[in-house]
N, C-alpha and C positions, 0 to 999 in steps of 0.2 A: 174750725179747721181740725182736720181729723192728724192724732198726730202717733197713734198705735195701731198697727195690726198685726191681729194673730190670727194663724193658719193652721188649720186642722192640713194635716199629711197627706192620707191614702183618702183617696176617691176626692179630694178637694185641690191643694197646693201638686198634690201627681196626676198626672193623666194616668190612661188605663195601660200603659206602658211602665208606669212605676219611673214617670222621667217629669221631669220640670221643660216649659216648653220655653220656646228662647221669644215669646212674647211675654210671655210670666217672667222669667227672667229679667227683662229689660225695663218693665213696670216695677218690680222690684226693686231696681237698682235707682232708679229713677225717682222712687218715693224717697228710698235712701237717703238720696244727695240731696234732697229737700228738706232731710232731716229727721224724718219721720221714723221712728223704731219698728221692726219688722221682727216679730218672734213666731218661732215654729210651737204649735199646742198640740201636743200627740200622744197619744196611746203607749207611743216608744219610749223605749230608755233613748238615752242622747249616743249612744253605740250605734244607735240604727239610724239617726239622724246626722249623723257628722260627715256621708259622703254627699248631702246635699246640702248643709251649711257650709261646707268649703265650696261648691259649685257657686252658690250665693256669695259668698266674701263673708262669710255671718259669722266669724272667727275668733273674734279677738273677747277679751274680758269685759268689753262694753254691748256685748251682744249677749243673751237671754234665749234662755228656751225651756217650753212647760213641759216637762219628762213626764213618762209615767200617768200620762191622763192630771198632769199637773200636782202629781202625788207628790214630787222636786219642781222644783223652779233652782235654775242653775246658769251660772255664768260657764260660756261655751270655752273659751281658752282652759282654764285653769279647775275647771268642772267644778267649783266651788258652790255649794249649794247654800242657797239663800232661805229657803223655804222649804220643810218637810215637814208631811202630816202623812203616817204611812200606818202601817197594818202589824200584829206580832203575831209569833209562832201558833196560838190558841185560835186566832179567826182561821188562819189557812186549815189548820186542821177540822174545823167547824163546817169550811166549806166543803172541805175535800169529804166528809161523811155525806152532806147534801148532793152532793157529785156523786155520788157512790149509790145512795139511795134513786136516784133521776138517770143514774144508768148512761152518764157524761163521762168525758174525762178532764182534767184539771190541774192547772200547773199556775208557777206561781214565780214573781221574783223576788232576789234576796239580794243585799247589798255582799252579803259574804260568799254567796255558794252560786248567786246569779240565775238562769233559767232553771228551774225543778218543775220537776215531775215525779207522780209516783211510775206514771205508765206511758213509755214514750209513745204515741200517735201521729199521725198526721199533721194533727192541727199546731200541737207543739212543734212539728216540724217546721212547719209554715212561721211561725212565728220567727224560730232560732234564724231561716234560711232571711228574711224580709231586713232580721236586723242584726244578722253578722255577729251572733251570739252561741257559745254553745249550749246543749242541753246535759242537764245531768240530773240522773233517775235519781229519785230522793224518797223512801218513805216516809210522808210526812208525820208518823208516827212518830218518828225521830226527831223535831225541830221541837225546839224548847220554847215552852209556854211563852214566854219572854222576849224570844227571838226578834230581831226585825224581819218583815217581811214587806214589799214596798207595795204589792197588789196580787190580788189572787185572782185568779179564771177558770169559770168552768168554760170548754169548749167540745164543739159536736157539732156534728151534720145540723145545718140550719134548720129541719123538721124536728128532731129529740132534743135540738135547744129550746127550741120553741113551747116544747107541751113539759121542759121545766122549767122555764121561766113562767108559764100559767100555775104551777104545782108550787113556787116559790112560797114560805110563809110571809104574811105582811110584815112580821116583827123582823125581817132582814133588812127592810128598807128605812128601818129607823132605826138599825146599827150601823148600815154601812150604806155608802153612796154605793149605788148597781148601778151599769150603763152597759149596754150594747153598742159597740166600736164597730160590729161585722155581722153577718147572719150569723154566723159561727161565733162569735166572739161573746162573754155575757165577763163583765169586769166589776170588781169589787173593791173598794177602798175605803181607805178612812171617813167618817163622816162628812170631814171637813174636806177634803180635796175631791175637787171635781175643777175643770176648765174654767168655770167662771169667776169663781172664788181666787184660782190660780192670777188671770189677768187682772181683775182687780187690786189683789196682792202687788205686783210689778207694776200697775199703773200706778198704784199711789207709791211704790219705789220709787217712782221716776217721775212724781209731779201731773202727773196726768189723770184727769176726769173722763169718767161712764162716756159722756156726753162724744167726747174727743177720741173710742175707739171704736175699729172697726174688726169685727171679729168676723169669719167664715168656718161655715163645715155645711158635712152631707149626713150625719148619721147622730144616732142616741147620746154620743159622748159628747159631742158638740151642744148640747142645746142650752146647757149653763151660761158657755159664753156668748150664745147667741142673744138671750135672754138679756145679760148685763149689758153689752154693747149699747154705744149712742145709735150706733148703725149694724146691726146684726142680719146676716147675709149668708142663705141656705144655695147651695149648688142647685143646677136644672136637675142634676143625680140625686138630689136628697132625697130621703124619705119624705114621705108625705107628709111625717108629722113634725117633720125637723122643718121643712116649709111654712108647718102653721105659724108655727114660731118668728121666722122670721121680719123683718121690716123690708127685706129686700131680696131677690129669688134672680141670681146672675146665671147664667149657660151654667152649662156642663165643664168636668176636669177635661173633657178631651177637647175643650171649645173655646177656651183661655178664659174658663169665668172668672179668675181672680186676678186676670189683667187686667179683664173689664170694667172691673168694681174699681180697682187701684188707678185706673185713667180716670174713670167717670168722675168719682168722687175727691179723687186726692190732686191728679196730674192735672183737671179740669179739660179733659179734651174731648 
């Protein structure tokens, strides 16, 4: 009996409307009352998630959710953070020269100063507008070696991310966890945090085994948890290779694939 899932956000648990459908809903609510723990695993700070954990009921201090590409693990009521493995002032600026060089731009979060940037953009914009965040210019020339920084991003036009993610050095991927969230999107964190590592953390919080969860996504970030999962479960929108991954390949965000999965295997209908 499956008695965890977690749900990648954008392009998974949202339709292409950036809304939860009232079959998703109702599957959800439904595993709920069976018992089962329901947590959001996202790219997001929990700012950008909290107008759809109250749409869900997901509210209170016994609910959970993986911030930050699982960079936090945090209790939703009282935002009490259970889990952190985050980044300091010396990587973002590390990135931000690689950014510089690859002709990206790049921005970053901070528990104290929040969205930064050196050079406000588009893509930062997108970011600040998705999760109800502001943006604030930051030379990160200025952040101290020491700082906390919770993850850093280069982001660009999904063709100049692309030819610098090929330009990347190897030895970046055996400092820092890299994952691509979006065509645009390329994400950096601690070694130790990534999604999968996240839900395993909160499943053995909660008494629960690999065997016993069920994870879904469509993209790069996702594939940790898909990976760990008893049942790890790629959208019909996933990338190709977040499908290879999987054990199981539900519809599409716009098709109610995560009702699907949540009737099939939990609600048994």
């Amino acid at each position: 009996m499956y008695k965890l899932v977690a749900l990648d956000m954008d392009g998974t648990l949202l339709n292409s409307q950036k809304a939860i459908s009232p079959r998703t809903k109702q599957a959800i609510q439904a595993a709920r009352e069976q018992g089962v723990h329901v947590v959001l695993a996202s790219g997001r700070p929990l700012e950008g998630m909290e107008k759809y954990l109250t749409e869900l009921g997901m509210t209170s201090d016994n609910d959970f959710v993986l911030s930050y590409n699982a960079s936090l693990i945090q209790r939703v009521a009282s935002k009490t953070v259970i889990r952190k493995q985050i980044m300091k002032g010396s990587d973002a600026k590390n990135i931000a020269s690689l950014a510089n060089d690859f002709v990206t731009f790049v921005h970053a979060f901070s528990p104290e100063r929040g969205l930064i940037t050196p050079e406000d953009n588009t893509y930062t914009q997108h970011e600040s507008t998705i999760n109800g965040v502001e943006t604030t210019v930051v030379d990160f020339v200025e952040l101290g070696n020491d700082e906390e920084i919770i993850k850093t991003m280069m982001v660009a036009e999904p063709s100049i991310l692309s030819a610098a993610i090929e330009q990347l050095p190897a030895a970046l991927y055996e400092q820092y966890t890299v994952v691509q969230s979006a065509p645009f999107f390329l994400e950096f964190m601690n070694k130790h945090s990534n999604k999968g590592t996240g839900v395993a953390m909160l499943a053995e919080h909660l008494g629960i085994s690999a065997d016993e969860v069920i994870c879904m996504g469509d993209a790069g970030n996702d594939h940790h948890m898909i990976k760990y999962a008893g049942l790890g479960v790629a959208m019909g929108n996933a990338t190709e290779d977040t499908k290879a991954l999987a054990n199981h390949i539900t519809d599409s965000n716009d098709e109610d694939g995560v009702a699907k999965v949540i009737e099939q295997f939990i609600l048994n209908k």
